[in-house]
N, C-alpha and C positions, 0 to 999 in steps of 0.2 A: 504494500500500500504506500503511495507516494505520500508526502506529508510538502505542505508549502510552505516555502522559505520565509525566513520573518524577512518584513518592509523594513526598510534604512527608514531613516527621517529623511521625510518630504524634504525637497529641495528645488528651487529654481533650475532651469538649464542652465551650462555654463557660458557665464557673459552675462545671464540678465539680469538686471534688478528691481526691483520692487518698491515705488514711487511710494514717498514717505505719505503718511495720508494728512489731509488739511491740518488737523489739529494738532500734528508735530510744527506747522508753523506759524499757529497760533500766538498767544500773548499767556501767561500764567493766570492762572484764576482758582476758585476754589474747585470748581465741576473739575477745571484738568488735574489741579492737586489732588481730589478723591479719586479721579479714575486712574495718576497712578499707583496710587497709593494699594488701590485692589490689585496689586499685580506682587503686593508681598508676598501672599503666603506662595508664589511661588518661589520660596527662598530659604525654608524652613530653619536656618539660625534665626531667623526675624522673630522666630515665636518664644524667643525665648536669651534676645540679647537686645542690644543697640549697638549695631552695626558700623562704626566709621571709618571703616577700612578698608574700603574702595580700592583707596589708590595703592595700598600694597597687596592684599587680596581679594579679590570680589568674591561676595556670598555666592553659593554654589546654587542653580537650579535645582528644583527638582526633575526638571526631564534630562540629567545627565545620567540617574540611573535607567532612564527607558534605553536611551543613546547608548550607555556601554551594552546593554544588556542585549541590543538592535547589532551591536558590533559581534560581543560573544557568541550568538546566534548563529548569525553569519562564518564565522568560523567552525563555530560546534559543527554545522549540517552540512556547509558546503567543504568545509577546509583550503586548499589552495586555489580553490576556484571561486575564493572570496574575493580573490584578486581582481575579478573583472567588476566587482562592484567598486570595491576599495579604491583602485588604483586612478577614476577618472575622478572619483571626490577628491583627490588633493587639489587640482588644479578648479573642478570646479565649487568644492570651497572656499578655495585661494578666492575664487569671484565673487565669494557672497562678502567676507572680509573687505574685499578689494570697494564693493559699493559703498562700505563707509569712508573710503578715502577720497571717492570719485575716482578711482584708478582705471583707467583701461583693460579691456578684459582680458585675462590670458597675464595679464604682469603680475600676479602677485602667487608665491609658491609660502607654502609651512615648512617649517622648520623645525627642531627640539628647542632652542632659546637664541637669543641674541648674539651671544658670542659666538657660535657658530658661523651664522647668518655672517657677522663682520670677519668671519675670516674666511668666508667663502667669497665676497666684496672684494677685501684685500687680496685675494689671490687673482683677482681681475685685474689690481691694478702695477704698474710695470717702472717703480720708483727709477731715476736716474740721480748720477752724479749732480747736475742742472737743478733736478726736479723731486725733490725728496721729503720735505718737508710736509707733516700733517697738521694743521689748529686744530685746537680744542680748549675747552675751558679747564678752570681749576674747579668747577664745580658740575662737571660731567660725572655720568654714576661712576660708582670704580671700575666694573667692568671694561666701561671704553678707555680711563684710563692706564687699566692693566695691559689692555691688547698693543694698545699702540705702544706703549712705554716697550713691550716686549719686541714688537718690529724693530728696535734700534740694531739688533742682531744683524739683521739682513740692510740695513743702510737708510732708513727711516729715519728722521729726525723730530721728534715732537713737540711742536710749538705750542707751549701752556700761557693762556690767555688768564690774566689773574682777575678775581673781581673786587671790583671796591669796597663793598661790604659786608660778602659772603651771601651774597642773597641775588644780587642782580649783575648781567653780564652787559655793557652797555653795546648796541651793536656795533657802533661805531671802531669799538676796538677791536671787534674780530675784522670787519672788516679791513683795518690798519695792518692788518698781519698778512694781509692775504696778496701775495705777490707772484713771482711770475717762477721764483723755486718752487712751490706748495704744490703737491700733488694731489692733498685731499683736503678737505671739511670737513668737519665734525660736528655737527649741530644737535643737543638736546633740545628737544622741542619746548619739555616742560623740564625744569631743573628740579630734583627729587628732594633736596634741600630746605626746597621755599616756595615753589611750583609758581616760578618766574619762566612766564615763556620768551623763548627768545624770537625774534624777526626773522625765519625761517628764507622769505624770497627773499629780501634785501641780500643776506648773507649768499644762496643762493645764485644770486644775479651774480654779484661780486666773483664769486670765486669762477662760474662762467666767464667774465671779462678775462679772467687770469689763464685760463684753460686746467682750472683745476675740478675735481670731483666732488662734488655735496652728498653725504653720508649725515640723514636725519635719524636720529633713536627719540620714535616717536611714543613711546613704552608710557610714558607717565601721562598721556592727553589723549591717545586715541580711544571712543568711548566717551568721553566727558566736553572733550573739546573739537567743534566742526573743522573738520580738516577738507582741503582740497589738493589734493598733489599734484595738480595739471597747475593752480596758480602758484602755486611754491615753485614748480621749476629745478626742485633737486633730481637728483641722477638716481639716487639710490634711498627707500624710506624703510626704517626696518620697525617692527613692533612685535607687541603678544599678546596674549587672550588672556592672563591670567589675574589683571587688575580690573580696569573699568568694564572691560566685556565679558567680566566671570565666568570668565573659560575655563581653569585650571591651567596647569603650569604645561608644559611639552608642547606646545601648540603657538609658537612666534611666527611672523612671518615676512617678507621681504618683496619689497613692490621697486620691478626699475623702471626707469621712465621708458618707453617705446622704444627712442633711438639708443639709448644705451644697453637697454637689453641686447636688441640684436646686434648688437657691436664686441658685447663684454662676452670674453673667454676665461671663466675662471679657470684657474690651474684644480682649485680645489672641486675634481669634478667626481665624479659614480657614474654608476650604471641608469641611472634614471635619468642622469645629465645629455644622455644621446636621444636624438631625435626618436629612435626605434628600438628602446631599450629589452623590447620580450625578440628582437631579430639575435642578438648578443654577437653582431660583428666585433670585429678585432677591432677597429681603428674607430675614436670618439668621432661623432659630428654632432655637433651641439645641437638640442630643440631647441626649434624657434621661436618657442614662449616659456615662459617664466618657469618649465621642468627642467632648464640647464642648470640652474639652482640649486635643483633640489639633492643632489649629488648622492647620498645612496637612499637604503629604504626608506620609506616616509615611518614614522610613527603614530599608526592608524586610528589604536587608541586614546591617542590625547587628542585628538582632530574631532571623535565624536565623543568626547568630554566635552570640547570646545566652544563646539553648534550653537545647542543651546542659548547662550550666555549671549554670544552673538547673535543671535536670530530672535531676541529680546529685545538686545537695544537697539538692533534696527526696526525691529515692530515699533519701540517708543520714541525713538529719533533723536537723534545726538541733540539737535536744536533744544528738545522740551528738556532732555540732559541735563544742558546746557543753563540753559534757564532757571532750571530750579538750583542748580549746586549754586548758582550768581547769588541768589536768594541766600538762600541757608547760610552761605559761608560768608557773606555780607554778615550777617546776622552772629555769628562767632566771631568776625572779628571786635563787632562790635560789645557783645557779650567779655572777652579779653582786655580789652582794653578799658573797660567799668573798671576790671579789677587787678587794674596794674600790670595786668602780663607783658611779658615783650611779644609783639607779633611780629614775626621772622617773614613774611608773604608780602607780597605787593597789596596795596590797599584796592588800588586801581583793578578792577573784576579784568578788563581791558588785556592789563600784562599776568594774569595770574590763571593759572591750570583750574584743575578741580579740589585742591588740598591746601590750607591752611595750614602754619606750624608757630604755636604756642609753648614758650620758654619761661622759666623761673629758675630758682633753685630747688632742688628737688623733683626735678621734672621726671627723670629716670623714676625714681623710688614711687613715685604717682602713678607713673604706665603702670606697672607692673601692679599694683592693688586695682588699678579701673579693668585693667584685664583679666584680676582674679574675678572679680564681680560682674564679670562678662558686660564689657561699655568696653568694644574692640576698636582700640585707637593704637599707636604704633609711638616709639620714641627712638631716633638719631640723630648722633652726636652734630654738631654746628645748627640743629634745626628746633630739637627740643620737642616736644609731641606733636605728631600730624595726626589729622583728622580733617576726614570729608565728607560730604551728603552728594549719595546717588537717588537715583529716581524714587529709589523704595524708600528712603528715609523720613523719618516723622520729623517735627518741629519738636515735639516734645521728649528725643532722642538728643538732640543737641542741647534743652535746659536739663536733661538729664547729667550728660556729662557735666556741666557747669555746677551742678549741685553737690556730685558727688566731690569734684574738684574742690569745691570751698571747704568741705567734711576733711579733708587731705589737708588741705594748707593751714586749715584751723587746727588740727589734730596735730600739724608738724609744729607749728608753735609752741606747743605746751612746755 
């Protein structure tokens, strides 16, 4: 007796996307604050915490256990001939991704994490005696600054952009760096510090005048903040699923523009990197879309952990995102600064991500009790406690925190 295969999750063809609906470009109100507010209990820590910690891990759906289970499935019955389901969702969930960036379709491949992702980049690109020099900030995650710091091996040279206050990178100064040695860019979109975004096409344009390479790590904004990659104009945008698009972790991904794709050879290539990777010819020839990338096997399972998480905040729309985090975190900083905090963030909603960062003494020894008491906010060093409001977050989550904060600092008193 035959028995029928479980269904994947529903999916778009690959390439198309799904026009956000009217009221993602609405104005805030109370009807759109309840309707999205119904969309917690798809979140299930929500029933039993206050959530602000977005920006370092997004609350997990609940349809990611349908999604593994849709995966398991698929392999339990089919086994290697899972692979003809599996292997065209990378590239065409690369496109559902790819629609929150406005990316063009076929550019954007999954990955395990970022650092991969930039050294599959850098193996594109082809330093010179002339031309060797990479910018970036002092306040890039550590990741981009461990990678490049490490290329000095091979003849890289790192030009560290310092900032004035530990909190803002002024544009003006990476663009002052940016000359006719510098081989690449390095642009954090949002700065994980202080969630100061930087001028992504200015800098962009700039290093294009130079004939050098824009390398975005859009990790802390995509999700929270409307991105469009066709007006930015960088060559290379990398991101992941496991903050604002409550993806879980293994699931990053890497979008090149059009003409650099088809141009860029990384050295760091696989078998998936060939145009006809199930032919298994001897000699590479690169696909002509965003699978030269992807270099060996995809990892299948975190791609449908990932869905979900993504296929939410495109139902609710970066914009209404957008809007409410402006809100809420408007409202923390002013909350903060009633009661003396230092606030480490841009004031201006303008230059600042989806995350606030609120400092004292004792800031450390606070996390850690608001996270015993489940009020999930996050604390790092130069920033001092972050915390953000995504779509699902209450008002009365953020005087939560506030409350218990005052119970701390009155109690460290004694």
């Amino acid at each position: 007796m035959s028995r029928a295969r479980p269904a994947a999750p529903s999916r778009p063809r690959p390439g198309s996307r799904r026009a956000a609906p009217a009221s993602a470009r609405a104005g805030q109100g109370p009807a759109e604050e309840a309707e999205l507010l119904r969309l917690r209990p798809e979140f299930p820590i929500l029933g039993s915490s206050s959530y602000l910690l977005s920006h370092s891990m997004g609350a997990m759906p609940r349809g990611v256990k349908e999604s593994l289970d849709a995966y398991a499935d698929a392999w339990a019955w089919d086994g290697a001939e899972a692979w003809d389901e599996w292997f065209p969702n990378v590239l065409a969930w690369g496109n559902e991704v790819g629609a929150l960036l406005h990316a063009e379709p076929d550019t954007v491949i999954f990955h395990q994490n970022v650092s991969v992702l930039m050294a599959i980049v850098a193996s594109s690109l082809a330093p010179t005696r002339r031309r060797n020099r990479v910018v970036y900030t002092e306040l890039n995650f550590p990741t981009n600054h461990y990678f490049w710091q490490a290329q000095a091996a091979v003849g890289v040279q790192p030009v560290r952009i310092a900032s004035p206050d530990g909190m803002t990178i002024p544009t003006e100064r990476m663009v002052e760096a940016i000359d006719d040695r510098t081989l690449a860019v390095l642009v954090d979109h949002g700065i994980y510090v202080s969630g100061y975004l930087q001028d992504v096409g200015a800098i962009a344009s700039a290093a294009a005048r130079h004939g050098a390479v824009t390398i975005v790590d859009a990790y802390q904004t995509v999700g929270c903040v409307p991105i469009d990659v066709r007006s930015w104009g960088a060559d290379y945008v990398l991101a992941g699923s496991h903050k604002w698009l409550c993806g879980g972790p293994g699931a990053s991904f890497l979008h090149a523009r059009p003409d650099r794709l088809r141009e860029s050879e990384p050295r760091m290539a696989g078998w998936i990197s060939h145009e006809r990777p199930f032919a298994f010819e001897e000699s590479l020839r690169y696909a002509p879309n965003a699978y030269r990338f992807a270099g060996g096997t995809p990892g299948v399972a975190s791609l449908h952990a990932a869905m979900p998480g993504i296929r939410l905040v495109r139902r609710v729309g970066v914009e209404r995102i957008r809007a409410k985090n402006v809100r809420q975190m408007n409202r923390v900083i002013a909350l903060a600064e009633e009661r003396g905090l230092r606030v480490k963030s841009p004031r201006d909603a303008a230059t600042r991500s989806g995350v606030v960062c609120v400092d004292f003494p004792g800031a450390a020894e606070a996390c850690r009790e608001l996270v015993r008491r489940r009020i999930f906010v996050d604390y790092r060093p130069q920033a001092g406690i972050r915390l953000s409001a995504h779509f699902y977050t209450r008002d009365e989550e953020v005087d939560a925190f506030f409350g218990a904060l005052d119970e701390l600092r009155r109690r460290a008193k004694r």
